[in-house]
Steps between C-alpha positions, in 0.01 A plus 500: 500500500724760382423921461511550183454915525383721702361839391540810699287845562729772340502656910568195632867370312666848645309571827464146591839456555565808685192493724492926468176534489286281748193633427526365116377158546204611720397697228499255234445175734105322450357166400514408137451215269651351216377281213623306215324435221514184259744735233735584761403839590464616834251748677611632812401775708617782752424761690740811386554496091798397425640827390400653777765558825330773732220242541202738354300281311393285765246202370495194330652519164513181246724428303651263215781373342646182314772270715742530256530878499355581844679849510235607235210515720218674360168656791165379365259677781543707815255416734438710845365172682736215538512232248430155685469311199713436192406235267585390132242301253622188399621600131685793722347805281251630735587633859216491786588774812293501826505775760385553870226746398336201255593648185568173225720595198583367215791593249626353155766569307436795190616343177713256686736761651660443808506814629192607383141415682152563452240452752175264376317592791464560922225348697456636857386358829466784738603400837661181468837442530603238244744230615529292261452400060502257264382523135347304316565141369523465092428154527848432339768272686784256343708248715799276463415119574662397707520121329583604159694752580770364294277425222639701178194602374331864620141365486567228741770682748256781532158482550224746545268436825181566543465808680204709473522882417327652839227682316373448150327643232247308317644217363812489754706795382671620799431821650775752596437654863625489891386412828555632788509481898493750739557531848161468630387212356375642138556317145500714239507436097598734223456345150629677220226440212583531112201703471634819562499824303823647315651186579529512890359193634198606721527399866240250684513572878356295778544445857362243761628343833783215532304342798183469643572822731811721423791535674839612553808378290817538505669266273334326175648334225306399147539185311344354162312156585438224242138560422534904435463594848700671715617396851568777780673449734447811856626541834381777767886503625451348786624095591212476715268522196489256210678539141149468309463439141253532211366394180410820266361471189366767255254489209407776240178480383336801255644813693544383825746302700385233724750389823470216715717381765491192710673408804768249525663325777731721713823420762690661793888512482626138620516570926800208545784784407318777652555617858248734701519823321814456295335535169200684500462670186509367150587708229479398143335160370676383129374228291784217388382560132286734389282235259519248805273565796565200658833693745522764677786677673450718835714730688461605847743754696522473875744665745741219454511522116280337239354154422391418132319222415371279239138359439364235266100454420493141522162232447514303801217233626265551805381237719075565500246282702376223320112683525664819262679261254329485176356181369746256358443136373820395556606397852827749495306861447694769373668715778360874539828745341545848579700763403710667766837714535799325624817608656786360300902733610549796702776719477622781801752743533572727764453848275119592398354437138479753289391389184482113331446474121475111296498386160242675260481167288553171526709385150421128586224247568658326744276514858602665748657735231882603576556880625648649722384802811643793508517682853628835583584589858573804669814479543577512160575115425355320209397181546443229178266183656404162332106495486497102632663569802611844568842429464744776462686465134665871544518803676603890384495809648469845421847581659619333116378815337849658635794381383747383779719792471229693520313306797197752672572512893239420715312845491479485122364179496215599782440833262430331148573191425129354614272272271195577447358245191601222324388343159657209295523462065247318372758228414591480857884619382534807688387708793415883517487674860420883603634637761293766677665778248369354217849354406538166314677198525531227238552102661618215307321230662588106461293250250233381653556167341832467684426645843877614618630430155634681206288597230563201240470456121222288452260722739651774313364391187189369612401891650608617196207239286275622772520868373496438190164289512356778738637821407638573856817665471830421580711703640518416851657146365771686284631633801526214681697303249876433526715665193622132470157390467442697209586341176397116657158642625418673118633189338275306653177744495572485112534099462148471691319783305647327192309136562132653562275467226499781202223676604599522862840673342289732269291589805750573755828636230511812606483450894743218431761797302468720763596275813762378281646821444491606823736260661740562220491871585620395857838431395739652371579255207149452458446814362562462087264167577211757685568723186424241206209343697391885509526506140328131453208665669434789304565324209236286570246762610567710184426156268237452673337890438627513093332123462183602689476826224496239245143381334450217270361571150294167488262529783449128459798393585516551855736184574792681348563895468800725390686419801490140474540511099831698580619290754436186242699715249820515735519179565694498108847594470486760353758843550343733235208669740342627127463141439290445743273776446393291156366181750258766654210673454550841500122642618586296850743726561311816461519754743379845523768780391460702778470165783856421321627862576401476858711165546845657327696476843405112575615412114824722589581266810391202318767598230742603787479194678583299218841730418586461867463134473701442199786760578533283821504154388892493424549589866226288695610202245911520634582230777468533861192636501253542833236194426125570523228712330603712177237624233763398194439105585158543533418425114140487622511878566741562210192352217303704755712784388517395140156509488449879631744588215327348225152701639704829508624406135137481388386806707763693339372472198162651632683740689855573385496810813449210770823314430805444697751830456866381513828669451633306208892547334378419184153644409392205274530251740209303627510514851142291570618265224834441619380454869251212385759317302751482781214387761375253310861358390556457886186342612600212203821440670554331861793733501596803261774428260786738454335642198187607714711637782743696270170655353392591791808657572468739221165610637626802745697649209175459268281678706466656828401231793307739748518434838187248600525482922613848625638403876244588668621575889367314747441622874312261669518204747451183255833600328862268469549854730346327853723217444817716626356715754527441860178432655250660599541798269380812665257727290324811504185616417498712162896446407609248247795318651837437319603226647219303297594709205563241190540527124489179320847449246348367218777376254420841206534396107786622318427815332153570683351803546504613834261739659440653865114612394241356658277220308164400537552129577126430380471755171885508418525825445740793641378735795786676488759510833256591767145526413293703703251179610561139393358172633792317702486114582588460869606111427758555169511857506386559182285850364251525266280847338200523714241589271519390147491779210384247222142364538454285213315165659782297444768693686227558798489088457868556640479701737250331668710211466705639742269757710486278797853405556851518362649237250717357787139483691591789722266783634520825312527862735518821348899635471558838519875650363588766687 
């Protein structure tokens, strides 16, 4: 359980140390939360913004920001009550907030930005003091197997349970919406219909009582139950009263929203490790697993420290009098089960809980599911438990944040080092804590298949097949892997993705690219690999946009159009691309003049990828070479490549303006012609001949080879950069750190054109050196034109293409040079 970072107030890296101004951390001191979401951003909260060091804005301010580039945090709301709840949706887009004064938010992204947020809509209710939120279930949940989980095939490693969205629309759509608890016994539900004007999703609001009679609560916790319910779980604080729990279900009918609740058993804390008065209050109540409400986890502080404990709803028989046992013809009558809570581990510690966070999923189906408790105490120790019996697997402490030259004393340590929330990756990989300031740190937590043990390659792999089949990202694994890991861990990723069935590769290609070229961008050799699997992938997304433009003449013959009459066509030898023009049909291939126009810069990096590729084959083909991924022995994306130059050829002729512009030597020389002729001669050849690579030689003197991946700088945590630091790596709020500062050395062709301008990495065109706004990736690093100037439908096609994310799969935030 190492600390990873930890990021720093501004204030607090140069007063902190020199305790001159006492006053400081009373100002800026206060209860707040933190959240991660399923993409790997966190929401966090604090009382002073984080600019501010005189302590005026005193509140609860939210804000957000991805892992890997924490210092950019961006505020989403000031709110003058305090925040008590902070919750993501389950595809991590939407963000629900909860206040004392019972004021329910809820905030989206705006176009997918980062650091931009639009509010769909507040629901109030006025004098209740919300403790507690979950939203909504979408019905949508995919586990390992636990038996076949070393099955090669997707379909049968992963399966998709049956798990009921917790409201639905007529015919079992799920419904998007909250509920909440509050502190005197209320159960509210906001639910966010489609129906709305302009857009905004109009908000269904409805209150009714958990219990027969409300009552005080201090500590609730939600979880998801099997049959679209939802399971609460309360306490009043006190030992003395029972943990109580209940079944809530909701139903939308017309306009109104129906809730029922039912009453389930309830337990006192286990008296054999309690003495008279030593713990008398209990303070938070945790699920194991969020979709399993079958354990529960409860804290209780005393004045000798705290006691945590673990409970398991088990079905256990009940002797009955023969008079109230039912019928039976057989002489041995069924016995009478029930369903009651069970004390299973206990854990105690002589400091006081503060907060206890568990696993968010479970990734397997194996009962009771593997996952570990996180608890917090106030004395600033982190302690990692095993769920099965509350054994200890590791320990951290806050003290970590400071390096051991620069070790707090005592005083500093009772001033601001104090936790005040925990919450764990959705993979289970890392752990993020707040301190009372607001201030982060990031916790590289142990496998959960290997309690105690290094994270190995075969779990590695098999998290990595779980995100790709659900879209959770992964992040929180890349920085847990080893550097040595690396290369072993992709190789085998690839082998398995290679042996599922076609479609299952057709359906997942992208996702697969992406992961792939992430761990090559970990390394420092890995980084011409991350490039050309860069490449791969927008060379397969701009195939697939020119082929989808494409309309067959014969509207008959739907079993084979222009795309699969071209790729028929390649499969001949032939080097002379005007040769193959007489195999096709010509009206397949129309286009639109001014559609053709609009896609000028993706032909221009179609044509410059393929005089990059050439110009360095003579180099990548010398001995001694690194082993694994390169685009020029990939002959499946080299016909791919053939094939986009043999569509250009043909729109050329309908457009002569939307061709390729090179700087030639010779101005009769046939650069599209000569490019196809020396592709296709080296996808006919297991290896080029000397011929070939002498050719290909000659190509930087023939014309100009422009410069295809500018290095782009990287300043961000997943970089070869964390490898060589020291841990943990202190940060601050709002300053980009240059210890993390990389650029990647990729290997440039002879006789390239260089350039220090900024390029769009989706459009390919120039911005010039420091645009005013641009889109920047905060995975890869990578800008792109926020609003397009072309709006032809096909080029808006694009851009949609990539409106959501980056090409790496990265979250977009609005850059400003200044």
């Amino acid at each position: 359980m190492d600390l990873i970072y930890a990021l720093f107030r501004k204030h607090t890296t140069n007063s902190a140390k020199s305790l001159q101004n006492y006053e400081w951390y009373t100002l800026h001191e206060g209860h707040t939360l933190c959240s991660v979401s399923s993409q790997n951003i966190v929401a966090f909260t604090t009382t002073t913004e984080l600019e501010d060091i005189s302590g005026k804005t005193w509140g609860s301010h939210v804000y957000v920001a991805d892992l890997n580039t924490p210092w950019h945090s961006h505020k989403v709301v000031s709110n003058k009550a305090g925040v008590t709840a902070l919750e993501w949706d389950m595809p991590g887009d939407k963000l629900l907030l909860a206040d004392t004064a019972g004021n329910v938010q809820l905030w989206s992204f705006r176009d997918h930005i980062l650091n931009d947020w639009l509010c769909l809509g507040t629901a109030s209710f006025p004098g209740e003091h919300i403790l507690g939120a979950a939203f909504f279930h979408n019905g949508k949940k995919i586990s390992l197997v636990s038996e076949k989980k070393d099955n090669i095939f997707y379909n049968e490693k992963f399966t998709h349970l049956r798990f009921p969205p917790s409201v639905r629309y007529f015919g079992g759509r799920p419904m998007e919406g909250c509920l909440v608890i509050s502190t005197t016994g209320m159960v509210g539900v906001v639910i966010a219909s489609r129906e709305g004007h302009q857009g905004s999703p109009q908000l269904i609001i409805t209150s009714d009582s958990l219990g027969s009679t409300r009552h005080r609560i201090t500590a609730v916790d939600i979880c998801y139950g099997k049959n679209g319910h939802f399971l609460v779980a309360v306490s009043s604080g006190s030992v003395s009263l029972p943990i109580q729990c209940f079944r809530v279900s909701v139903k939308q009918s017309d306009d109104k929203c129906i809730i029922m609740s039912q009453a389930l058993p309830s337990f006192f804390l286990q008296s054999s490790p309690i003495k008279e008065n030593q713990y008398r209050h209990v303070v938070q109540l945790k699920f194991v697993v969020r979709e399993d409400a079958d354990s529960l986890v409860v804290a209780a502080n005393g004045d000798s420290g705290c006691l945590v404990e673990i409970w398991e709803l088990r079905e256990k028989p009940m002797p009955i009098h023969k008079l109230f046992q039912p019928k039976s013809h057989s002489s041995q009558p069924e016995p009478f089960k029930t369903v009651l809570w069970q004390h299973q581990s206990h854990f105690m510690s002589s400091s006081p809980v503060v907060c206890i966070t568990t696993s968010k999923l479970s990734i397997t189906t194996a009962m009771p599911p593997p996952c570990y408790v996180m608890v917090a105490l106030a004395d600033g120790s982190i302690h990692c438990l095993y769920r099965d019996s509350l054994k200890q697997v590791a320990t951290a402490s806050l003290n970590q944040a400071w390096r051991q030259e620069e070790a707090p004393t005592s005083k500093q340590q009772r001033l601001g080092l104090r936790i005040s929330h925990l919450d764990m990756s959705w993979l289970g990989c890392i752990l993020v804590a707040a301190d009372t300031q607001g201030q982060l740190y990031l916790y590289r937590l142990l496998p959960i298949a290997e309690p105690g043990g290094p994270m190995t390659v075969p779990y590695a792999c098999t998290l990595l097949e779980y995100c790709l089949v659900t879209g959770l990202d992964w992040w929180d694994l890349l920085v847990s892997l080893r550097p040595s890991m690396m290369d072993t861990v992709c190789e085998r990723f690839t082998e398995s993705f290679n042996r599922q069935l076609q479609h299952v590769q057709q359906f997942h290609y992208v996702q697969f690219l992406n992961i792939k070229t992430s761990l090559y961008r970990l390394t420092v050799n890995g980084q011409s690999k991350a490039a050309d699997l860069t490449s791969l992938l927008m060379l397969h997304s701009v195939a697939t946009a020119f082929k989808s433009l494409l309309r067959p003449s014969d509207l008959s013959s739907h079993d084979k159009g222009p795309a699969e009459s071209l790729a028929a066509v390649m499969m001949d030898s032939l080097t002379d691309v005007d040769k193959v023009l007489f195999h096709l049909e010509a009206k397949e291939f129309t286009v639109e003049p001014s559609t053709l126009q609009s896609l000028q810069q993706l032909i221009q990096w179609v044509a410059d990828l393929a005089l990059n590729l050439l110009a360095r084959l003579p180099e990548q083909r010398q001995p001694g070479k690194s082993s694994g991924y390169e685009l020029l022995r990939d002959y499946k994306a080299l016909n791919t490549l053939r094939e986009l130059l043999v569509i250009i050829r043909i729109w050329g002729l309908l457009r002569q303006s939307c061709l390729p512009v090179f700087v030639r030597s010779a101005e009769n020389l046939d650069v599209l012609a000569l490019l196809f002729k020396l592709l296709s001669r080296l996808i006919q050849t297991s290896e080029p001949d000397e011929n070939l690579l002498d050719e290909c030689c000659l190509l930087p003197s023939q014309v100009m080879i422009p410069q295809l991946n500018p290095s782009t700088k990287i300043v961000a945590v997943a970089s070869p950069a964390l490898f060589y630091q020291s841990l943990p790596i202190q940060l601050e709020f709002g300053v980009e750190p240059e210890s993390l500062y990389f650029v990647p050395e990729l290997s440039p062709v002879e006789g390239a054109m260089q350039t220090e301008q900024t390029v769009d990495s989706i459009r390919h065109i120039y911005l010039g050196r420091q645009p005013l706004v641009v889109k920047q990736c905060s995975r890869c690093g990578c800008k792109a034109q926020v609003q397009s100037m072309t709006r032809t439908a096909a080029i808006r096609a694009w851009d949609q293409r990539w409106a959501r994310a980056c090409r790496c799969g990265g979250h977009w935030r609005i850059h400003r040079f200044l």
